[in-house]
MIKE-78791 format. One record per residue: residue number from 1; residue in three letters; chain; y, z, x of N, C-alpha, C in turn. Coordinates in Angstrom, 2 decimals. Layout:
NUM Ala A Y Z X Y Z X Y Z X
...
This chain:
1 Unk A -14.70 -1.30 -0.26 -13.88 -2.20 -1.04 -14.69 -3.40 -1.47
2 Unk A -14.27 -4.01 -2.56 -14.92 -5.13 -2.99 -14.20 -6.43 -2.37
3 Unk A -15.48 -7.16 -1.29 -15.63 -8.21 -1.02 -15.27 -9.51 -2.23
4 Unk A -15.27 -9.33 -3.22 -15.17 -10.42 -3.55 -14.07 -10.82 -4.43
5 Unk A -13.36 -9.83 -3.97 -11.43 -9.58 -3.84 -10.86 -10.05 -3.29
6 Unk A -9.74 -10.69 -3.02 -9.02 -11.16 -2.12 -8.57 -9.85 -1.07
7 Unk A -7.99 -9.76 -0.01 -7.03 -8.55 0.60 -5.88 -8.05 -0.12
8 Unk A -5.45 -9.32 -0.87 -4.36 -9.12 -1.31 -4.44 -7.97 -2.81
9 Unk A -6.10 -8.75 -3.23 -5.82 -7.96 -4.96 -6.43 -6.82 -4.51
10 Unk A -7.37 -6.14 -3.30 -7.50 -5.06 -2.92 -6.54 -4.00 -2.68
11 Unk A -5.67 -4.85 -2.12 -4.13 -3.66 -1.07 -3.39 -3.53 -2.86
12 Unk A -3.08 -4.42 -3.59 -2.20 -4.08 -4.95 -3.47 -3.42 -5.33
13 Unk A -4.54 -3.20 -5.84 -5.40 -2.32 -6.84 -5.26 -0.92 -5.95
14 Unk A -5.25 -1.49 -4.88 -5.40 0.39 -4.25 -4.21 0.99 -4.80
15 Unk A -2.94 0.24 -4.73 -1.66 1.23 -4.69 -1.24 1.09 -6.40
16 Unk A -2.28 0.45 -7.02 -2.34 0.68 -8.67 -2.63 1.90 -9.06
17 Unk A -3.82 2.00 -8.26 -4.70 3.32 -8.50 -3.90 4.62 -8.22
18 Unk A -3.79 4.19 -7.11 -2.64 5.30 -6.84 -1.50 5.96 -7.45
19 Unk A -0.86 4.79 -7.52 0.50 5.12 -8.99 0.09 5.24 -10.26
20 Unk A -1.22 5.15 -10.64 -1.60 5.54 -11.98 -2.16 6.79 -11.68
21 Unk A -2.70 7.31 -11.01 -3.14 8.95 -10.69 -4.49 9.10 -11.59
22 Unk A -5.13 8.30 -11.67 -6.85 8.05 -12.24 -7.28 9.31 -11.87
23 Unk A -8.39 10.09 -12.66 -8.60 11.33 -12.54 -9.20 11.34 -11.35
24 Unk A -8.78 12.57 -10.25 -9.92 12.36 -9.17 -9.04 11.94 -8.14
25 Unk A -8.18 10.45 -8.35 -7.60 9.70 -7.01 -7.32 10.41 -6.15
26 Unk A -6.61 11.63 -6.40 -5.86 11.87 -5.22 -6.49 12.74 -4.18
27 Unk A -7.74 13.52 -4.68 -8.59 14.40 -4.43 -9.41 13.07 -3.32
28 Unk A -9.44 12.07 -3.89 -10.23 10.82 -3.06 -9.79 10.80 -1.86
29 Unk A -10.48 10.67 -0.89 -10.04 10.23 0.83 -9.94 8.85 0.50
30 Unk A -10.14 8.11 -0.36 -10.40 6.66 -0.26 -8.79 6.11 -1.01
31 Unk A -8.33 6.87 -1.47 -6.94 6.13 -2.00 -5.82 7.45 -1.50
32 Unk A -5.48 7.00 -0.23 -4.19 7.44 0.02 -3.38 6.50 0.78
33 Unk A -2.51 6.66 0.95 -1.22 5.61 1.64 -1.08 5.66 3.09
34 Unk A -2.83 5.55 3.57 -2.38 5.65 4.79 -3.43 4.29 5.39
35 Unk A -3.21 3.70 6.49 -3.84 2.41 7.15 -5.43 2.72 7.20
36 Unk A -6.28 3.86 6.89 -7.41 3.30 6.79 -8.22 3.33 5.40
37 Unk A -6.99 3.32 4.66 -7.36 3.33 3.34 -6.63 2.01 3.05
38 Unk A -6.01 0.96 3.45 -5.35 0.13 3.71 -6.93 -1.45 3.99
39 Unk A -6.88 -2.20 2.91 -7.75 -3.56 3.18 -6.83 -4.39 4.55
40 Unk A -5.61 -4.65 3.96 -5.53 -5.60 5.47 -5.32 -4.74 6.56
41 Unk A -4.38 -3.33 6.76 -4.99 -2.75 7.91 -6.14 -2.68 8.43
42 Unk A -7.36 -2.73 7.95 -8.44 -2.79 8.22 -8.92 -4.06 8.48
43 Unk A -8.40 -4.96 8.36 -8.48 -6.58 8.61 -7.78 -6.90 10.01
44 Unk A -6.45 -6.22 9.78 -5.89 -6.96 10.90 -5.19 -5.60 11.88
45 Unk A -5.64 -4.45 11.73 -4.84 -3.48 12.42 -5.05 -3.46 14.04
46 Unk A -6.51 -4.29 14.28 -7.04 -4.15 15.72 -6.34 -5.38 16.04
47 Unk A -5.33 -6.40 15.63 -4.79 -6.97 16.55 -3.35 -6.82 16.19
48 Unk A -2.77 -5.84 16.13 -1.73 -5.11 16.08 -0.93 -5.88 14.91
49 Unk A -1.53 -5.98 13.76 -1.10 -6.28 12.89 -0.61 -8.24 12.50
50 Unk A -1.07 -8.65 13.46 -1.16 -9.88 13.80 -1.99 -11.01 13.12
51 Unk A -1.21 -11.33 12.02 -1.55 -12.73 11.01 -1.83 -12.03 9.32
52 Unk A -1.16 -10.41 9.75 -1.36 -9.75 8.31 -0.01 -10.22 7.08
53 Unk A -0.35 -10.54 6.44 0.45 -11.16 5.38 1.83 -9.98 5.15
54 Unk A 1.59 -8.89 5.94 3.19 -8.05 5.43 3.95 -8.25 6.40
55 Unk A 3.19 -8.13 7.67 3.56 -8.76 8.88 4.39 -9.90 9.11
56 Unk A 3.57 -10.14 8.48 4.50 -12.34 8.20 5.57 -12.30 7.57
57 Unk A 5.81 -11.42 6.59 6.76 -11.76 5.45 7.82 -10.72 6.29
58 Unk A 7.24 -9.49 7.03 8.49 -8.32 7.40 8.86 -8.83 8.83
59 Unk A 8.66 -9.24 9.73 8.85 -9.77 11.11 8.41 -8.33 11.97
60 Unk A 7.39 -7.51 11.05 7.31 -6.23 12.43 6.23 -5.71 11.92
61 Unk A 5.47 -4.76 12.63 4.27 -4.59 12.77 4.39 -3.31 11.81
62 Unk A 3.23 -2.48 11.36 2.93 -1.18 10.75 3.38 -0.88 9.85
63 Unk A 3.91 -2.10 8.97 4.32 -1.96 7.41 6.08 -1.84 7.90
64 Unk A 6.58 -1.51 8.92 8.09 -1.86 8.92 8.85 -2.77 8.64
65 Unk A 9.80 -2.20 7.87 10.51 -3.18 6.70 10.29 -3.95 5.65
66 Unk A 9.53 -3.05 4.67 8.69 -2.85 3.40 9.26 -1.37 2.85
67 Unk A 8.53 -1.39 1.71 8.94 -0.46 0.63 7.92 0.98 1.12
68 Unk A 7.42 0.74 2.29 6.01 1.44 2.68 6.03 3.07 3.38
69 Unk A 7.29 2.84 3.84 7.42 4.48 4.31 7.96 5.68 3.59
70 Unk A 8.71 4.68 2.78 9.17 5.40 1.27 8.62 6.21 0.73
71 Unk A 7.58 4.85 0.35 6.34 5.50 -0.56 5.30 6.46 0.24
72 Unk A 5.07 6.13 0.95 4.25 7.10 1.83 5.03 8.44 1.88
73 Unk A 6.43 8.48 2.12 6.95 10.26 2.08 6.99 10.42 1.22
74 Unk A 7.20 9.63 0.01 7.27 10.07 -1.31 5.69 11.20 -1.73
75 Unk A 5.00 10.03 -1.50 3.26 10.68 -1.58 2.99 12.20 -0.87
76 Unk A 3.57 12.13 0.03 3.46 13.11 1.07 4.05 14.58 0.42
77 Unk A 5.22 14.14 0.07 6.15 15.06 -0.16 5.56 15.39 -2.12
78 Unk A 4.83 14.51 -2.79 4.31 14.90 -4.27 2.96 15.94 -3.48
79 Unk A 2.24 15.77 -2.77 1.17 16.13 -2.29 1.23 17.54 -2.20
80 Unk A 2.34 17.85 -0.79 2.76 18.86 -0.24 3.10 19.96 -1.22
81 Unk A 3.52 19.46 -2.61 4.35 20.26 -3.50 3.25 20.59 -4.41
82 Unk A 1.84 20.17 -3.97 0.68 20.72 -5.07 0.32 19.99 -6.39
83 Unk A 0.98 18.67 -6.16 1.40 17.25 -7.15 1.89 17.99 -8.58
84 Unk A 3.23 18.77 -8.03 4.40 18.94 -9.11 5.19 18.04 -10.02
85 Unk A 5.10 18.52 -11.13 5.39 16.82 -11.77 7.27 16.78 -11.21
86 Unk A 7.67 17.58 -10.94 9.61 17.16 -10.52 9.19 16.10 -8.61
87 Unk A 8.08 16.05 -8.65 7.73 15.00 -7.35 7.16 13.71 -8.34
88 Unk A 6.36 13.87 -9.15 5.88 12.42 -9.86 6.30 11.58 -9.79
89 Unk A 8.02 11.30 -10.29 8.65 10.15 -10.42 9.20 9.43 -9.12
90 Unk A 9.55 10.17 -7.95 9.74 9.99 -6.87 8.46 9.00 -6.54
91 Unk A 7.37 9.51 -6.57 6.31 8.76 -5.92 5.97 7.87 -6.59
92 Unk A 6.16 7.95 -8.51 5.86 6.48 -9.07 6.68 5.38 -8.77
93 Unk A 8.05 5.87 -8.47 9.13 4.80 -8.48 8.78 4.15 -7.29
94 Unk A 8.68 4.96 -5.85 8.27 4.24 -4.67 7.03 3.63 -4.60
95 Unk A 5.81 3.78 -5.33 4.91 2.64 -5.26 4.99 1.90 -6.19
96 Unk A 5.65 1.49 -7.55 6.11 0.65 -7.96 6.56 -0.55 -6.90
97 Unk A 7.52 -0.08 -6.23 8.58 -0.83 -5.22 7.41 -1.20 -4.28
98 Unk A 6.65 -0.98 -3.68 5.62 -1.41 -2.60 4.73 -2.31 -3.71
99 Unk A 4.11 -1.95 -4.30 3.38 -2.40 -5.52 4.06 -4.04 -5.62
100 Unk A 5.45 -4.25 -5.82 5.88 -5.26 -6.43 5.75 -5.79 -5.18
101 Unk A 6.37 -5.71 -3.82 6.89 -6.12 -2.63 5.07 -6.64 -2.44
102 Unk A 3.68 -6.33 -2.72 3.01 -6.35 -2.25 2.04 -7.82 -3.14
103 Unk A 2.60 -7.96 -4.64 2.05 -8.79 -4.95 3.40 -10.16 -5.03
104 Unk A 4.08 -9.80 -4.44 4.92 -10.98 -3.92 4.80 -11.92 -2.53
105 Unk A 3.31 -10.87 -1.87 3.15 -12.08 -0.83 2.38 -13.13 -0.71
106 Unk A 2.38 -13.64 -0.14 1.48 -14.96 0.19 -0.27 -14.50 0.19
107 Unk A -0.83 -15.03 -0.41 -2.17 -15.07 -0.97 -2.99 -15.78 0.73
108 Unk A -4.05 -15.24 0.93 -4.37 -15.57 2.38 -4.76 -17.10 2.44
109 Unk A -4.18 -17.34 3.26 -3.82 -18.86 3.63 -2.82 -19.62 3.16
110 Unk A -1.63 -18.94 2.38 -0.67 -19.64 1.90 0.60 -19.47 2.66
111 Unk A 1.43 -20.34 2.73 2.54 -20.13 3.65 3.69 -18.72 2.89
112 Unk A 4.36 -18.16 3.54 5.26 -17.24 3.28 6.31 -18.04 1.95
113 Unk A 6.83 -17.77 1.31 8.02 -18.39 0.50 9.23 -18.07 1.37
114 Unk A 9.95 -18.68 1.23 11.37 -18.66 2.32 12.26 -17.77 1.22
């Protein structure tokens, strides 16, 4: 990942990439919806999610209570089906929804919005 990204514009470009289906992405180990394809999991997963900006905003650890598991079965379930397009919209709509939820948080070092 590029260092000279914030976490934040890393974690939204990944799940850009993703919901745009760039030739290749999905075939990529490097863009899937899972925590080690994940910038702040990888930032903050070794202290159990502790001072990660989704964390802060959801009150619980591993992306719970976010748009995140959604999208992840959504992915799962476009995947499983051989990426059938009657799965496409399922999985665009749910990373849309993570997508938005994700550039609505607090930029690192900024307080949460109430």
């Amino acid at each position: 990942m590029n260092s000279c990204k914030s976490l934040k514009e890393q974690v939204v470009a990944h799940w850009q990439r993703m919901h745009d289906g760039a030739p290749g992405v999905f075939k990529s180990r490097e863009e899937r919806p899972y925590n080690l394809h994940c910038a702040y999991c990888l930032a903050y997963k070794i202290n159990n999610c502790r001072d990660c900006p989704i964390m802060i905003v959801s009150g619980q650890s591993t992306c719970r209570g976010t748009p995140y598991n959604i999208a992840r079965d959504a992915w799962q379930a476009y995947q499983e089906s051989g990426w059938a397009k009657e799965y496409k919209a399922d999985w665009q709509i749910a990373a849309v929804k993570m997508i938005e939820f994700l550039k609505g948080l607090p930029d690192e070092g900024e307080e949460p919005k109430a």
